[in-house]
N, CA, C and O of each residue as an XYZ file, in Angstrom:
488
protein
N     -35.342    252.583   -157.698
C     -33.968    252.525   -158.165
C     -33.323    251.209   -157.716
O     -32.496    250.519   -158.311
N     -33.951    251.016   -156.422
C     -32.975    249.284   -156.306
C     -33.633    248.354   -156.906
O     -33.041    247.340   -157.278
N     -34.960    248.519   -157.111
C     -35.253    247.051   -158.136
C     -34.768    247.602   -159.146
O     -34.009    246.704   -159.509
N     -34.571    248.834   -160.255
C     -33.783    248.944   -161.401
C     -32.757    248.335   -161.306
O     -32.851    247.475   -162.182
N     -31.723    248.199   -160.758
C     -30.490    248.291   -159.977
C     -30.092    246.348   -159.865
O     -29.185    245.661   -160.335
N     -31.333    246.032   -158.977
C     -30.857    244.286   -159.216
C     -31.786    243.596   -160.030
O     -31.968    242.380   -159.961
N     -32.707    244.796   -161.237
C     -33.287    243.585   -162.461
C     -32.120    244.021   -163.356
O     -32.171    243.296   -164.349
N     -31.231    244.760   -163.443
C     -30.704    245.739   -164.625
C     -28.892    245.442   -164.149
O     -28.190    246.416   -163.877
N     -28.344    244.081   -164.106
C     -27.561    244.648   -163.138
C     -25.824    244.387   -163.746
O     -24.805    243.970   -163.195
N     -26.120    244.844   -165.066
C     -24.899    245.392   -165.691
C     -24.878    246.910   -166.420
O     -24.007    247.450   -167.102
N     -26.220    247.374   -165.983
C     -26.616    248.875   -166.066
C     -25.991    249.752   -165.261
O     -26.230    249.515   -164.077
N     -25.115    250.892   -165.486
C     -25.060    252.173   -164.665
C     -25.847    253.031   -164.664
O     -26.325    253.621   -165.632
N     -26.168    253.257   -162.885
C     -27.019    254.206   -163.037
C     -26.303    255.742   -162.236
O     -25.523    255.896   -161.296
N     -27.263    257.001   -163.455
C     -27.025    258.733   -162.585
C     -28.250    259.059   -162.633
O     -29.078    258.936   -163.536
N     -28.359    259.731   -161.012
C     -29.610    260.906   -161.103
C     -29.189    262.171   -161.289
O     -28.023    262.553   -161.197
N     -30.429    263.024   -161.630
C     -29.660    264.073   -162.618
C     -30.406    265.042   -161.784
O     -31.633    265.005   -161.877
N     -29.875    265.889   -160.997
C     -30.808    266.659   -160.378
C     -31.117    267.692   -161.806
O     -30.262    267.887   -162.669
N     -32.480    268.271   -161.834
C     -33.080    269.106   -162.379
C     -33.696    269.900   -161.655
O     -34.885    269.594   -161.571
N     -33.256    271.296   -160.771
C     -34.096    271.926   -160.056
C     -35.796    272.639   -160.288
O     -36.139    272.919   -161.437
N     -36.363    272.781   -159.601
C     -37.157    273.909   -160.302
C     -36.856    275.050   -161.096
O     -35.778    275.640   -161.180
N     -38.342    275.387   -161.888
C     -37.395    276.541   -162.368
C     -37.055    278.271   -161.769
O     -36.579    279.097   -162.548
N     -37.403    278.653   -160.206
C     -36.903    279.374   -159.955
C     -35.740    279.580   -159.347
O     -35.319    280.716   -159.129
N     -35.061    278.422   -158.988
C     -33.957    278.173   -158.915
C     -32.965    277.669   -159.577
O     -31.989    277.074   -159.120
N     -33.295    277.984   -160.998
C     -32.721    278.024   -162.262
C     -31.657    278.921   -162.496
O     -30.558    278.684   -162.997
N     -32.264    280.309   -161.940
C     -31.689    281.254   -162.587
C     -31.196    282.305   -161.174
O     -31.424    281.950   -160.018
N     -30.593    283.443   -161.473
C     -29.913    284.215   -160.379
C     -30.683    285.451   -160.074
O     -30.518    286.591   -160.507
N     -31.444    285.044   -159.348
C     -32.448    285.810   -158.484
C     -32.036    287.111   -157.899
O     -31.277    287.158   -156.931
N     -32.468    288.043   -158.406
C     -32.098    289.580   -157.494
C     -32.660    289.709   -156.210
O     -32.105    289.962   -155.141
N     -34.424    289.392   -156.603
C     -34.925    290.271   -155.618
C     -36.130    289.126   -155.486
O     -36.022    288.166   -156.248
N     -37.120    289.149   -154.699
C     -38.143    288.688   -154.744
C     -39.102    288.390   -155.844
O     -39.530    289.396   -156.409
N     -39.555    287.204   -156.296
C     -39.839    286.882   -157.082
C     -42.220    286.833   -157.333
O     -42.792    286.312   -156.375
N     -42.706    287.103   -157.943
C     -44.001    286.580   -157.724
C     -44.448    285.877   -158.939
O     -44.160    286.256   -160.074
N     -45.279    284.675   -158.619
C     -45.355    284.003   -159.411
C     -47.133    283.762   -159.752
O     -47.837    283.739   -158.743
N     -47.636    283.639   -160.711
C     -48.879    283.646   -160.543
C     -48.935    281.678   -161.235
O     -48.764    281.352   -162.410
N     -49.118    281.065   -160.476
C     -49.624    279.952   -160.394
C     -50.969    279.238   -160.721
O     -51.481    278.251   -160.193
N     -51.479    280.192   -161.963
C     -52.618    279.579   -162.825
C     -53.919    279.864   -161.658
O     -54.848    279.064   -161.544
N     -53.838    280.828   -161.030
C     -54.908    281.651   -159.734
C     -55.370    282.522   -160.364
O     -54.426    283.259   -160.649
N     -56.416    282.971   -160.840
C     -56.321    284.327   -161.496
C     -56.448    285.001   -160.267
O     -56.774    284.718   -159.114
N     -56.060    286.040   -160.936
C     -55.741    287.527   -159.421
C     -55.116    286.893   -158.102
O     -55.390    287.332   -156.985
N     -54.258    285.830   -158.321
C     -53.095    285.466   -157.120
C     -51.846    285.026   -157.910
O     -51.587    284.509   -158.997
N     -51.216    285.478   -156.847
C     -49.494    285.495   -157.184
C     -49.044    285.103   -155.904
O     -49.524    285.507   -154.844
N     -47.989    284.204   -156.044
C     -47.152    283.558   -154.807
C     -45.668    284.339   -154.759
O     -45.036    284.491   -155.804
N     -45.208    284.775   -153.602
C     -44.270    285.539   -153.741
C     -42.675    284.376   -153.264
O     -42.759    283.492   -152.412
N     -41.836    284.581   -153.769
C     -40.521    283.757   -153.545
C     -39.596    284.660   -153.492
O     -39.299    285.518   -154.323
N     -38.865    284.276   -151.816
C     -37.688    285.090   -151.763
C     -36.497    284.332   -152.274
O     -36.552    283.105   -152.352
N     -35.449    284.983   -152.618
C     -34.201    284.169   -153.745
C     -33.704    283.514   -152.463
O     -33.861    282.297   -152.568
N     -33.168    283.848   -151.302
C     -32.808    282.856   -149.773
C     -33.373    281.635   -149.644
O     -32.778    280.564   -149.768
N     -34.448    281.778   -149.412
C     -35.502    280.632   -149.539
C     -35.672    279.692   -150.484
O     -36.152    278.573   -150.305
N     -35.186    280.256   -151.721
C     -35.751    279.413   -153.004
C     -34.204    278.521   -152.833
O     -34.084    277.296   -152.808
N     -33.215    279.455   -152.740
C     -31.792    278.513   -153.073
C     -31.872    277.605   -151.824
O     -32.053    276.406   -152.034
N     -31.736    278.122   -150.298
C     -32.223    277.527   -149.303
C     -32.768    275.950   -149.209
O     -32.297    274.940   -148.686
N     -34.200    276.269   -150.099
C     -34.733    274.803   -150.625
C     -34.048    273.922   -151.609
O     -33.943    272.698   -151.537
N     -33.579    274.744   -152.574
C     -32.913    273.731   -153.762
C     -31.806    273.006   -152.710
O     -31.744    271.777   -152.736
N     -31.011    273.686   -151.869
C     -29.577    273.209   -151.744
C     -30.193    272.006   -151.047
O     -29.848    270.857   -151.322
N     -31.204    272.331   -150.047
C     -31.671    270.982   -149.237
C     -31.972    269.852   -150.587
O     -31.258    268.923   -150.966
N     -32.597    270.075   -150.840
C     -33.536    268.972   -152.008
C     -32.279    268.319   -152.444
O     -32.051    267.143   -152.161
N     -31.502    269.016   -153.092
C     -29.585    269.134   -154.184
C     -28.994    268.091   -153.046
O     -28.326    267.182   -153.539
N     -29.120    268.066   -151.649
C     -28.328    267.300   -150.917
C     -29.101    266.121   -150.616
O     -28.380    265.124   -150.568
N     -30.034    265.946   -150.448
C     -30.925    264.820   -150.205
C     -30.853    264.209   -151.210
O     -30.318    263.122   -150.987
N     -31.145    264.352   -152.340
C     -30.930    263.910   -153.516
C     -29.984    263.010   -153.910
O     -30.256    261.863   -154.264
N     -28.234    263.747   -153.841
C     -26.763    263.380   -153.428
C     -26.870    262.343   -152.732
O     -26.304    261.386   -153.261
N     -27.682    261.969   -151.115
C     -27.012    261.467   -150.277
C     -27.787    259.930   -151.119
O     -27.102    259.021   -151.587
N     -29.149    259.958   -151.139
C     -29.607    259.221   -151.593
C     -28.588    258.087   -152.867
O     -28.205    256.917   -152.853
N     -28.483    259.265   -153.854
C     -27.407    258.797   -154.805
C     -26.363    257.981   -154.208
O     -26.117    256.873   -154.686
N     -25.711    258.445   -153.175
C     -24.293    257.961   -152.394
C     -24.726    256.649   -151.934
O     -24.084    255.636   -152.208
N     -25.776    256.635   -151.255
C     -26.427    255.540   -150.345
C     -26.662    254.248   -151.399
O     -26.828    253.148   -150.871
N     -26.685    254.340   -152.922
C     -27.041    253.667   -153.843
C     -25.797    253.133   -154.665
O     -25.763    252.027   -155.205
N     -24.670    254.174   -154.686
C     -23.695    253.829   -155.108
C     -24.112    254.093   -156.395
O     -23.818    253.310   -157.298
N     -24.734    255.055   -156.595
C     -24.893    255.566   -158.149
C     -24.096    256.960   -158.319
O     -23.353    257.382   -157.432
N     -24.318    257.645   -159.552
C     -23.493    258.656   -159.903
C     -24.971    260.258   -159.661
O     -26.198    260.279   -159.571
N     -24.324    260.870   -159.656
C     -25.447    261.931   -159.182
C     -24.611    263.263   -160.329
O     -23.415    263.534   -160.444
N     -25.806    263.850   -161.013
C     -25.127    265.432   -161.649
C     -26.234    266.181   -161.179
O     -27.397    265.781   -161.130
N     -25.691    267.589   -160.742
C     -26.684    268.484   -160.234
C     -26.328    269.621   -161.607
O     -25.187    269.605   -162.068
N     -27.215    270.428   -162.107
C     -27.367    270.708   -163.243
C     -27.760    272.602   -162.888
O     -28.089    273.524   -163.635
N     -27.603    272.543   -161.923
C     -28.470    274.115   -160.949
C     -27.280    274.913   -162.342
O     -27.511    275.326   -163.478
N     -25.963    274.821   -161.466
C     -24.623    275.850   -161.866
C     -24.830    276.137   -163.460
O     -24.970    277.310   -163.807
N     -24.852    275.137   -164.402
C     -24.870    275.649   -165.725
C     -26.382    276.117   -165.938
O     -26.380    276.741   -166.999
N     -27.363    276.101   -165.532
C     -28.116    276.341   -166.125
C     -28.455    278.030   -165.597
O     -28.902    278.895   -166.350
N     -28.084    278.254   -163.978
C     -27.719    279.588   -164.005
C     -27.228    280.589   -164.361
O     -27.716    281.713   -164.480
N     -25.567    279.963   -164.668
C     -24.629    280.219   -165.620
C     -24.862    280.937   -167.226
O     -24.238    281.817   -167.818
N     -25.729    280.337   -167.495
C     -26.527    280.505   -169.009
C     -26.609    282.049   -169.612
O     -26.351    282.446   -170.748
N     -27.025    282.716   -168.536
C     -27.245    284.054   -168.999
C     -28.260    284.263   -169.734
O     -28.278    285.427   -170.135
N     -29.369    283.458   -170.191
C     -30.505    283.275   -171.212
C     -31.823    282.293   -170.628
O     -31.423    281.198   -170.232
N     -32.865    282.438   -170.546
C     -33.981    281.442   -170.921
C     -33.598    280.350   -170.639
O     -32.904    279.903   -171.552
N     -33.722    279.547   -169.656
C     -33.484    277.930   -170.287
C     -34.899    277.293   -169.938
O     -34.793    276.104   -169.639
N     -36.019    277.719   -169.907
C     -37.803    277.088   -169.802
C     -38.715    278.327   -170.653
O     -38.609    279.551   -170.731
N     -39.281    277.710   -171.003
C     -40.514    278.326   -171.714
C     -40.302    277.908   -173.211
O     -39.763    276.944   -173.755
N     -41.155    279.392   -173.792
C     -41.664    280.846   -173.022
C     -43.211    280.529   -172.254
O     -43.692    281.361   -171.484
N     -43.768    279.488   -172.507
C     -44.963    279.551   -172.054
C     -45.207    278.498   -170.896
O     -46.267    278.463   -170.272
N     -44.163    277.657   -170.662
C     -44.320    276.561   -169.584
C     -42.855    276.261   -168.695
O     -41.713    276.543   -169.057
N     -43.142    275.819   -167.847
C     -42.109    276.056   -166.709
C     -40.770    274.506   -166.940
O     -39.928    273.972   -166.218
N     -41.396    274.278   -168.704
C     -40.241    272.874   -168.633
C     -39.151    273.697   -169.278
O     -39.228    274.917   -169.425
N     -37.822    272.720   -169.767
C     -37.171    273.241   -170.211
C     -37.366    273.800   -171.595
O     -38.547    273.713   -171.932
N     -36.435    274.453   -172.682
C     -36.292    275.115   -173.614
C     -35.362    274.469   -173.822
O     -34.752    273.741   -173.039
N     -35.033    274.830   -175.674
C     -34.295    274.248   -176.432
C     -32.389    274.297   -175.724
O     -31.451    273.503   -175.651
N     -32.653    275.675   -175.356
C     -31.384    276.261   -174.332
C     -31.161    274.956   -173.288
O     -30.220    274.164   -173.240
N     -32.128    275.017   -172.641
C     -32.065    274.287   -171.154
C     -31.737    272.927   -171.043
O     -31.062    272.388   -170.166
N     -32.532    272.202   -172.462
C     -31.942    270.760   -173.089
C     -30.284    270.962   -173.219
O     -29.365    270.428   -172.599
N     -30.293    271.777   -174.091
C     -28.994    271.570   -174.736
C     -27.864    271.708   -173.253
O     -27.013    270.867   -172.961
N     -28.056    272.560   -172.740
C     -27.356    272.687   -171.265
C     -27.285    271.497   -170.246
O     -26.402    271.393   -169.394
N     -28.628    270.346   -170.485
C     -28.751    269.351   -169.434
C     -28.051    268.401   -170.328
O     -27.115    267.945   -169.673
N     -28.064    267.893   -171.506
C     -27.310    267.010   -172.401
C     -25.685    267.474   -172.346
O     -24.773    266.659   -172.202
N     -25.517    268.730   -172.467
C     -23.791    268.832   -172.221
C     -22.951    268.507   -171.122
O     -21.804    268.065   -171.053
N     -24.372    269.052   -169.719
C     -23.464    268.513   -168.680
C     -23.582    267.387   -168.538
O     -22.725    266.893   -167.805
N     -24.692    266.367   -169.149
C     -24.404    265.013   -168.579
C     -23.374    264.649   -169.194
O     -22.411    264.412   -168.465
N     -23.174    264.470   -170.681
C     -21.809    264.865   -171.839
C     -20.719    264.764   -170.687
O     -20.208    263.645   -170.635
N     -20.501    265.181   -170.258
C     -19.435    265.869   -169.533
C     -19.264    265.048   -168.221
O     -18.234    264.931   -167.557
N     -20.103    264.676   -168.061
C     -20.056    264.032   -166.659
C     -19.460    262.427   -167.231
O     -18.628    261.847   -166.533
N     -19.892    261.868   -168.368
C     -19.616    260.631   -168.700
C     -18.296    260.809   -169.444
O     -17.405    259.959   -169.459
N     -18.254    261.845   -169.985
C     -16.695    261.756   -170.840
C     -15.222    261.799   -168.975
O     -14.030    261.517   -168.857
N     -16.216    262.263   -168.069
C     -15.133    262.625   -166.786
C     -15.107    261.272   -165.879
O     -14.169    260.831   -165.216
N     -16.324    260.787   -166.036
C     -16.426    259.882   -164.526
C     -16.814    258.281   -165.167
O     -16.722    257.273   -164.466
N     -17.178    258.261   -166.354
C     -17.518    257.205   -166.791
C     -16.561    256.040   -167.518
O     -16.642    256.192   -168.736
N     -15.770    255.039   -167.202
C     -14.824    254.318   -168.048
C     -15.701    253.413   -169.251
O     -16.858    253.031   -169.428
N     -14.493    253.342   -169.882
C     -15.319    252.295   -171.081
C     -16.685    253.414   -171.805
O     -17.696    252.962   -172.342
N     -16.505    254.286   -171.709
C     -18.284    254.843   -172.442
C     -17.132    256.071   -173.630
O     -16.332    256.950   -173.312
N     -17.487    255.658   -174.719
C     -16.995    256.468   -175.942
C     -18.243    257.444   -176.181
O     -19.275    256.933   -175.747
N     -18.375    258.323   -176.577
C     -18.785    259.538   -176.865
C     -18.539    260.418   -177.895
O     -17.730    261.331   -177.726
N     -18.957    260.314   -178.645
C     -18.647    261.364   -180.254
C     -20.396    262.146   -180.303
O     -21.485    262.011   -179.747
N     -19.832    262.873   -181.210
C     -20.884    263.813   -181.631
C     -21.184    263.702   -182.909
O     -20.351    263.402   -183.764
N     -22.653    263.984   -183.187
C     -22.940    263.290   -184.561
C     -22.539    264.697   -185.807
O     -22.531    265.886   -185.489
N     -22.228    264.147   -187.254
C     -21.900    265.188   -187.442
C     -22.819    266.369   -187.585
O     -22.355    267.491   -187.793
């Protein structure tokens, strides 16, 4: 990011946190995951999983701060969702989960960004 930063250097830059995806969503209970093991499953408690994101979510931030760049963490809406936002068959995002990471960045540049116009196509 700092050689981006002083080859690029009328560029703004944001990192966009994208968590994993079990910390995507709002975890009841313990989670198991089978991780392409046949006959093994990894078990994830929801404490632990948010636990880790928030660390990662802040390291991430400070880094950002330390750079003087813009940082969006993307956890809240995509929890928020109430629906799917990865698959159905792979742990990236879904059409949902795009559309959710493009609005909040949307949103982040129509709030924090000067000079940047923004329309929607029709």
């Amino acid at each position: 990011i700092t050689y981006a930063k002083s080859y690029f250097t009328q560029s703004r830059f944001i990192i966009v946190y994208v968590p994993s995806p079990l910390s995507s969503y709002d975890l009841e209970s313990t989670v198991l995951v089978n991780n392409y093991r046949p006959g093994r499953a990894d078990e994830f408690n929801p404490e632990h999983v948010y636990k880790t994101s928030d660390w990662i979510a802040n390291e991430v931030r400070d880094i950002a701060s330390e750079l003087e760049i813009g940082f969006i963490d993307i956890r809240n809406a995509l929890r928020s969702a109430g629906t799917l936002v990865h698959g159905p068959n792979s742990y990236l995002l879904n059409k949902n989960g795009y559309e959710i990471l493009s609005e909040v960045i949307l949103e982040y540049l129509r709030t924090n960004e000067r000079g940047v116009s923004i329309t929607r196509p029709p």
